[in-house]
C-alpha positions as CSV (number, residue, x, y, z in Angstrom):
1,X,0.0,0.0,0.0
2,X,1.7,3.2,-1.0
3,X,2.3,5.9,2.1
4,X,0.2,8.8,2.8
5,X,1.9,12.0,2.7
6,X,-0.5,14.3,4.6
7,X,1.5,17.4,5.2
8,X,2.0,19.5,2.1
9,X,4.2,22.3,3.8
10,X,7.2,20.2,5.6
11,X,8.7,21.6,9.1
12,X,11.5,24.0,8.5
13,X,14.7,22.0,10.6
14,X,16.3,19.3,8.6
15,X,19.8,20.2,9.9
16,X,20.2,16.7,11.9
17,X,18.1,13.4,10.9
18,X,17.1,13.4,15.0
19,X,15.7,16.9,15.5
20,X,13.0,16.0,17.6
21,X,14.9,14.3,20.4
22,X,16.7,17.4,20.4
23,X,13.7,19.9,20.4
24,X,12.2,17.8,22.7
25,X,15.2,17.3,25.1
26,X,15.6,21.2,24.8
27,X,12.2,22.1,25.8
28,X,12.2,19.3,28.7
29,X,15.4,20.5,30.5
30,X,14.2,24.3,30.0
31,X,10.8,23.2,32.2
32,X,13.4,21.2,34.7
33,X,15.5,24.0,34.7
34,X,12.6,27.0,35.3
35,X,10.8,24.5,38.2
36,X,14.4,23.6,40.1
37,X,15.0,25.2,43.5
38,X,18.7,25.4,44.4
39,X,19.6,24.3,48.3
40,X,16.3,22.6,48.4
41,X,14.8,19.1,48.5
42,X,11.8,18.2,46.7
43,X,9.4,16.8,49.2
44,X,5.5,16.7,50.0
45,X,2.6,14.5,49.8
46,X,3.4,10.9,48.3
47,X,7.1,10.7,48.0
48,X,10.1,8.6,48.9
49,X,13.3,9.5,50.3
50,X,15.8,6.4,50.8
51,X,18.3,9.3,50.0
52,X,18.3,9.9,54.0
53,X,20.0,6.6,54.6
54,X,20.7,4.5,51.5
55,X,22.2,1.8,53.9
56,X,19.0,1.5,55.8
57,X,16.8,2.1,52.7
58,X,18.1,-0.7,50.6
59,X,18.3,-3.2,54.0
60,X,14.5,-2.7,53.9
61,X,13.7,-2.9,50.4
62,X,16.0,-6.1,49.6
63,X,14.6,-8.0,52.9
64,X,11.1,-6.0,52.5
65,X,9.3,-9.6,52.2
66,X,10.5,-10.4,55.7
67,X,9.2,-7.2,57.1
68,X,5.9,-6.7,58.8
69,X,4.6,-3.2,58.9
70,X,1.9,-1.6,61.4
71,X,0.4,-4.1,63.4
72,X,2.0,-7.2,62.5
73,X,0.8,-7.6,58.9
74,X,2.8,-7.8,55.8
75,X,3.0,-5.0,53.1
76,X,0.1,-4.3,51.0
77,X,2.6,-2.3,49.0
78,X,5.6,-3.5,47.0
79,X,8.9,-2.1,48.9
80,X,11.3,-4.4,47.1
81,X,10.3,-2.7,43.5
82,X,12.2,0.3,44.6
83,X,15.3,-1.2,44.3
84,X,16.4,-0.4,41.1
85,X,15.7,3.6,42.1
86,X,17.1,3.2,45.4
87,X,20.7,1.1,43.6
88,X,20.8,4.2,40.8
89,X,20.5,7.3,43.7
90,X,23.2,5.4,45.7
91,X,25.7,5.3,43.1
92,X,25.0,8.6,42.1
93,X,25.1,9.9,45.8
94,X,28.3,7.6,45.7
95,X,30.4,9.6,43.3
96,X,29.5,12.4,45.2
97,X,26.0,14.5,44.2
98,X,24.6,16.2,46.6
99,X,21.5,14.9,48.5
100,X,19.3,17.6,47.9
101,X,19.6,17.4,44.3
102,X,18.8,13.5,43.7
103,X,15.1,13.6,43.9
104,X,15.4,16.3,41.6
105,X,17.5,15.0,38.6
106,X,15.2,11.4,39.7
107,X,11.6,13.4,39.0
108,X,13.0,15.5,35.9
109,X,14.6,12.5,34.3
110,X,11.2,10.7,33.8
111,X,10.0,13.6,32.6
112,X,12.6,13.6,29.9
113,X,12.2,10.4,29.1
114,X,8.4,10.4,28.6
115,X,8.1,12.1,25.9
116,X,11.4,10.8,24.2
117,X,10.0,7.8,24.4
118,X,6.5,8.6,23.5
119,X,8.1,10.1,19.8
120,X,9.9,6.9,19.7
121,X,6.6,4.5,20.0
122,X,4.4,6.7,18.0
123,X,7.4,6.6,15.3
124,X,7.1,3.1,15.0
125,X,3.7,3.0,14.9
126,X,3.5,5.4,12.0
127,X,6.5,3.8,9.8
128,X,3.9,2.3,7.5
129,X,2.0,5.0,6.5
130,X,3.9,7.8,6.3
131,X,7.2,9.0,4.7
132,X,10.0,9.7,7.0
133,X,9.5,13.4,7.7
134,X,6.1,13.4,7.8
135,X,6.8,11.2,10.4
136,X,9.1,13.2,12.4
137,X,7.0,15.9,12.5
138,X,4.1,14.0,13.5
139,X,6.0,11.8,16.3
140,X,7.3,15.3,17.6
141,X,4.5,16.8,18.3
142,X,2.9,13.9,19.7
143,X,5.7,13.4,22.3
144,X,5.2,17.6,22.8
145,X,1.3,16.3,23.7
146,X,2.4,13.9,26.1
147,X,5.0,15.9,27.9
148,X,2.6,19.0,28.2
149,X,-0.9,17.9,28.7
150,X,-2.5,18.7,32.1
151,X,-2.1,15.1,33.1
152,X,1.1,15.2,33.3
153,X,1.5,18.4,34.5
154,X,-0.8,17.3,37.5
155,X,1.6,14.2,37.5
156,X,4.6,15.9,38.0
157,X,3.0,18.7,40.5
158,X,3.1,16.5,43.3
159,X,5.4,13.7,42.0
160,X,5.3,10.3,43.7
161,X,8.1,8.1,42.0
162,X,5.9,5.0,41.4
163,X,3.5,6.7,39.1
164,X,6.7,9.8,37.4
165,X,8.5,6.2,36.9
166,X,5.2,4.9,34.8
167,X,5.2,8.1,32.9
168,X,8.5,7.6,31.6
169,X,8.8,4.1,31.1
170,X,4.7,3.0,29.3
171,X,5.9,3.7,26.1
172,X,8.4,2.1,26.0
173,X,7.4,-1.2,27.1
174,X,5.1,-0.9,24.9
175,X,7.5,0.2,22.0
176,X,9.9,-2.7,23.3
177,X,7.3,-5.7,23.4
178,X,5.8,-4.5,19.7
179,X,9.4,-4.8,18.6
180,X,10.1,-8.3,19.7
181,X,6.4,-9.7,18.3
182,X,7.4,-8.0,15.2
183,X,10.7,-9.3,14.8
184,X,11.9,-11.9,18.0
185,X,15.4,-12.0,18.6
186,X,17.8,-12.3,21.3
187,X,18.7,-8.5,21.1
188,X,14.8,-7.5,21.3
189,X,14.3,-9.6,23.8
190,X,16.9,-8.5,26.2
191,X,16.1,-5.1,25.4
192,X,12.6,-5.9,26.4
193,X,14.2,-7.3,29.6
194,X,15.9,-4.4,30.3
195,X,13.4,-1.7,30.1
196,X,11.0,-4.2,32.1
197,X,13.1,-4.3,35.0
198,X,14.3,-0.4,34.6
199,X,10.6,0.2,35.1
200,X,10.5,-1.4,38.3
201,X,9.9,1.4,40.5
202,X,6.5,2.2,39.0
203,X,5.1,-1.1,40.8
204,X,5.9,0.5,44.1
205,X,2.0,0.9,44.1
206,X,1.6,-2.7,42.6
207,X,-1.5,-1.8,41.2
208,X,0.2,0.2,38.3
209,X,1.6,-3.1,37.2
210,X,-2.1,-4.4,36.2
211,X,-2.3,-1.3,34.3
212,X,0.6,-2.1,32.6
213,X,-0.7,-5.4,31.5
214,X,-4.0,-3.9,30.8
215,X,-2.2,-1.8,28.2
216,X,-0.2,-3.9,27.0
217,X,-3.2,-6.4,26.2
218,X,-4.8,-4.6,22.9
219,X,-1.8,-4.4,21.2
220,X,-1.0,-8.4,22.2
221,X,-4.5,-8.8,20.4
222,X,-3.6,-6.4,17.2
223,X,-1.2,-8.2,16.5
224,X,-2.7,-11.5,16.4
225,X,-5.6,-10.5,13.9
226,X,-3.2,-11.6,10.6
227,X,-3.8,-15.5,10.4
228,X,-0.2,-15.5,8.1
229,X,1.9,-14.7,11.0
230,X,-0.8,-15.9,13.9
231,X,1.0,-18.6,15.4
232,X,4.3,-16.8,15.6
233,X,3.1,-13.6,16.9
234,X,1.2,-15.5,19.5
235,X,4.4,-17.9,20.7
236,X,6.8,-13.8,20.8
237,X,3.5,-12.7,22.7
238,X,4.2,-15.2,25.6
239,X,7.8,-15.0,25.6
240,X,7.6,-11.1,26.3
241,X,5.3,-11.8,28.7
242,X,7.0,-14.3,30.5
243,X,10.1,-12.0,29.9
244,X,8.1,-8.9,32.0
245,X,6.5,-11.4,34.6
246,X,9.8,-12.8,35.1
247,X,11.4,-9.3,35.6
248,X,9.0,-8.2,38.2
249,X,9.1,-11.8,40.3
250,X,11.1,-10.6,43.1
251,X,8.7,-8.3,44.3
252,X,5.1,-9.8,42.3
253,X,5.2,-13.1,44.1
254,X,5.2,-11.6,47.3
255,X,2.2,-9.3,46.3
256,X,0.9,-12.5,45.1
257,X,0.9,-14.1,48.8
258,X,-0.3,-11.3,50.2
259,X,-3.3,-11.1,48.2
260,X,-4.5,-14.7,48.7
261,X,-3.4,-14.2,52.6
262,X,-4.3,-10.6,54.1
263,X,-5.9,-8.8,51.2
264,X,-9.5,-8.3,53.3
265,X,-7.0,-6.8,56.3
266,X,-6.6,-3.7,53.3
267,X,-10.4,-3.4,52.8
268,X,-11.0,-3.6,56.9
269,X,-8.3,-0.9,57.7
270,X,-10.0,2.3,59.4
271,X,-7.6,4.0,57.4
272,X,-9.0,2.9,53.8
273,X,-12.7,2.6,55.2
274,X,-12.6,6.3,56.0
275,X,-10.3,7.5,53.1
276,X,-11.4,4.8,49.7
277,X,-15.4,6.4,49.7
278,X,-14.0,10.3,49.8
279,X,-11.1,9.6,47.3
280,X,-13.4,7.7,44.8
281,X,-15.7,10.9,45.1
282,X,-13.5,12.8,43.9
283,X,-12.5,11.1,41.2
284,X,-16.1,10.4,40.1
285,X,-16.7,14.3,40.1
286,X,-14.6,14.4,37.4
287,X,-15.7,11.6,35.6
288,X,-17.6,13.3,32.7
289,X,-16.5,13.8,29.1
290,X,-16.3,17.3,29.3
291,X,-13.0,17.6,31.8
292,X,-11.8,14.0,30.6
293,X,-11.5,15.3,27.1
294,X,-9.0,18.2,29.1
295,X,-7.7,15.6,31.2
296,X,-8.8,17.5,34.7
297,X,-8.5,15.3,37.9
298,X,-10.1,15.8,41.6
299,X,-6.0,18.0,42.0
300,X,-7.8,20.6,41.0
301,X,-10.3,20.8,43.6
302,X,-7.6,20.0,46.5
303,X,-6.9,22.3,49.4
304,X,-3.6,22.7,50.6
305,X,-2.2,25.1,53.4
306,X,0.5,27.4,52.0
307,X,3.3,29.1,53.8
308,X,1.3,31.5,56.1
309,X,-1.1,28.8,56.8
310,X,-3.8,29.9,55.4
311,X,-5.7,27.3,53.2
312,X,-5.8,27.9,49.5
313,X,-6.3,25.3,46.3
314,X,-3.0,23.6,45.3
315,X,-3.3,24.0,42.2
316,X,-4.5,28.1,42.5
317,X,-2.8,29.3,39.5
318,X,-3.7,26.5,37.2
319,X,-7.2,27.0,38.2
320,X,-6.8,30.7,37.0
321,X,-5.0,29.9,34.1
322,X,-7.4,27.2,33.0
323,X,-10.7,29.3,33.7
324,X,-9.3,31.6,31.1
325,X,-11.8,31.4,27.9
326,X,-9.0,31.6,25.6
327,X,-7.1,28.6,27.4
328,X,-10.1,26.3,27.8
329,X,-10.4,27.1,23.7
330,X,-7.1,26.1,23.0
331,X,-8.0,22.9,25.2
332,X,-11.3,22.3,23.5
333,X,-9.3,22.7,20.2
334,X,-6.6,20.2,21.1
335,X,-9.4,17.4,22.1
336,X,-11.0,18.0,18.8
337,X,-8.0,17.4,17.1
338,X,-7.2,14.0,18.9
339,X,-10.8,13.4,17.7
340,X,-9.9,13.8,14.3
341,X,-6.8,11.9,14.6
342,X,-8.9,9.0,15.4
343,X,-11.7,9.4,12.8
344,X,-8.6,9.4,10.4
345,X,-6.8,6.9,11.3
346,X,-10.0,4.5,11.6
347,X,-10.7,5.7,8.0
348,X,-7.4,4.9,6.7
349,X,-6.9,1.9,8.3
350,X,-3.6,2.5,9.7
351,X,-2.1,-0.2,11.7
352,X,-2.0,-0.3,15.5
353,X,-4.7,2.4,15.5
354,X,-7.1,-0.2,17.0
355,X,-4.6,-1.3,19.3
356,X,-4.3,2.6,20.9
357,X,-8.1,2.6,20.5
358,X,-8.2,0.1,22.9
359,X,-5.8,1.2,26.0
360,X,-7.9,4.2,25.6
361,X,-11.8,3.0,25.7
362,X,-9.9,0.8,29.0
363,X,-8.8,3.4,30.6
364,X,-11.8,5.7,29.6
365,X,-13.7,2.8,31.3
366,X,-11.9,3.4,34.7
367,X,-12.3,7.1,34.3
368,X,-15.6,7.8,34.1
369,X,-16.3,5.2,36.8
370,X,-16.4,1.8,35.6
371,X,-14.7,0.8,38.9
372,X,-18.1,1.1,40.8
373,X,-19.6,-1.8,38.5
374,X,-16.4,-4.1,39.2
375,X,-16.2,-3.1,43.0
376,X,-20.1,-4.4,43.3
377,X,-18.6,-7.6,42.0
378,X,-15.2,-7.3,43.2
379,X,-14.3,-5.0,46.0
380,X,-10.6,-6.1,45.8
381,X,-10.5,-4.4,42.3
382,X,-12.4,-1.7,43.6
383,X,-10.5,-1.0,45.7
384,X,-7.4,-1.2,43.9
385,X,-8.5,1.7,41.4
386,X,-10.0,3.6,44.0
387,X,-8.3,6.6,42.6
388,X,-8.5,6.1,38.7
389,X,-7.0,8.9,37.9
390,X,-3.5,8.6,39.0
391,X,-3.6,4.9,37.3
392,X,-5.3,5.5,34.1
393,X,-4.9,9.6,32.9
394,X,-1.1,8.8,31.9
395,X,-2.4,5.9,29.3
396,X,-5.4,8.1,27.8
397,X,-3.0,10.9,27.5
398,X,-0.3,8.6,25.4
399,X,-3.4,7.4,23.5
400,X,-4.7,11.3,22.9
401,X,-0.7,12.0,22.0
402,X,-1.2,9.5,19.3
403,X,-3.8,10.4,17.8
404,X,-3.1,14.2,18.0
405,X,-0.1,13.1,16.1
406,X,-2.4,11.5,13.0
407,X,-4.4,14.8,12.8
């Protein structure tokens, strides 16, 4: 089938084959560099600090199965996942950057990442349609969508390292286990490996890991539809997935024994009785089309005291720039282009479409409340995506940063 070249006036830079890493590196390190605080450690709300006392930090996560927390039960989180963040911060702390500063280049990093590797998976999935800079332009400005959409920018305003780590790494694992269905070798497969186990961290909150596999499930599908390479796809499908299980055993079978042993002591916890009904209010005010299609979360609506003490929004000068008529065009704008982008890529039948189609009608599911149908059938899984937001807006946003891309 002969490529679609959509864009009749071309982008202007075609100094270096790789401008958009460049552009997009450039643009990420400007935001890092405008948001970082010299002689000050980033901290507040969710966040983990094994930077304090690596020693002690690493001791708990490598023996973090043997631990009991509280009152004598075991984790219902995944300590041990932390490792690979906790191992990279030492040796960095090691050859001698200061302490204040590691969270920071930690955070920042996955936000360079994302959207690198966001233009890298939207790339591939575009090869077949497109001529090359057509392409570039298109993958750029996709990765530009993921990096700046108010998902991630709620994301990154109160970073917590399990879901910054998720940000940065989705795309990734998804570009990696495309690769090795498409073509399985040795070298695809160990570079599937070693993004898998990179990624660790995000399954601090283990539940990010079913969101993984929930992702990863309509591409799996995609790419069995062609009943010429059927059996082969299928037989690469469950090597990569033995590949990622296998990565993640250390600290998944553990989470595994907990959940057939003490999972009803996390539903009976005063803690969760008194705090699951209010957070899944919150995320249920938001779950309507019209602040979905701008990505807006219940962060908005939080209160926060600031330095005087005096109780204001968190997020007070996004609301103000967001209640802006102009802005919430340019937002309304945006959607309908992802919109469009999906009508056109459905028309044209261009491949892996329905695979993005379908990481984003599951996590469109979870956002506009799904959850309370499986929690009347399954509270455990209710109560796992209690807050769908913080599990779910980062895949919509990579499926609305694709399509953008198309339109």
């Amino acid at each position: 089938m002969p490529n679609i070249t959509k864009l009749k006036h071309r982008f202007p830079l075609k100094l270096i084959p790789s401008w958009p890493f460049f552009v997009l590196s450039l643009i990420t390190i400007t935001i890092a560099y405008l948001n970082y605080q010299p002689n000050t450690l980033l901290t507040g709300w969710d966040n983990l600090h094994p930077e304090y006392n690596f020693d002690l930090a690493l001791k708990q996560a490598f023996y973090s199965v043997w631990q009991q927390k509280s009152l004598g039960f075991l984790s219902g989180m995944a300590p041990a996942a932390d490792l690979v963040r906790i191992t990279f911060l030492a040796l960095l702390h090691g050859i001698g950057m200061d302490v204040s500063v590691l969270r920071y280049l930690y955070v920042f990093t996955c936000l360079w990442l994302g959207p690198i590797n966001a233009y890298l998976l939207i790339k591939h999935l575009l090869k077949q349609r497109f001529d090359k800079r057509t392409i570039d332009t298109a993958s750029f400005l996709g990765g530009l969508f993921y990096l700046l959409n108010l998902a991630t920018i709620q994301y990154f305003f109160t970073p917590f390292e399990s879901f910054v780590t998720f940000f940065a790494f989705l795309p990734i694992l998804i570009l990696s286990l495309i690769g090795y269905i498409e073509k399985p070798s040795s070298k695809n497969l160990f570079i599937l490996l070693v993004f898998s186990t990179l990624s660790s961290p995000a399954y601090y909150v283990q539940t990010m890991f079913v969101v993984l596999l929930l992702s990863l499930t309509p591409f799996i599908v995609d790419s069995l539809r062609s009943k010429k390479t059927r059996k082969s796809h299928s037989i690469s499908s469950i090597i990569g997935l033995t590949i990622i299980l296998v990565s993640q055993a250390y600290w998944l079978l553990p989470q595994v024994f907990f959940v057939f042993t003490q999972a009803k002591n996390v539903q009976l916890s005063h803690a969760n009785l008194l705090s699951s009904p209010e957070t899944y209010e919150r995320n249920l005010q938001f779950s309507n089309i019209k602040d979905i299609s701008q990505l807006k979360s219940f962060w908005l609506e939080i209160l926060d005291p600031d330095t005087s003490g005096k109780f204001n929004y968190l997020f007070y000068v996004w609301r103000t720039h967001l209640a802006s008529p102009t802005i919430q065009a340019i937002g309304y704008a945006l959607f309908a282009l992802v919109v469009i982008g999906l009508i056109y890529s459905l028309k044209k039948k261009i491949p892996t479409s329905h695979s993005v189609l379908g990481t984003s009608i599951v996590s469109l599911f979870f956002l506009l409340g799904g959850g309370v149908l499986i929690n009347n059938k399954i509270p455990l899984i209710g109560e796992l995506f209690r807050s769908p937001f913080t599990k779910f807006s980062i895949v919509l946003s990579l499926g609305f940063s694709y399509f953008f891309s198309v339109a």
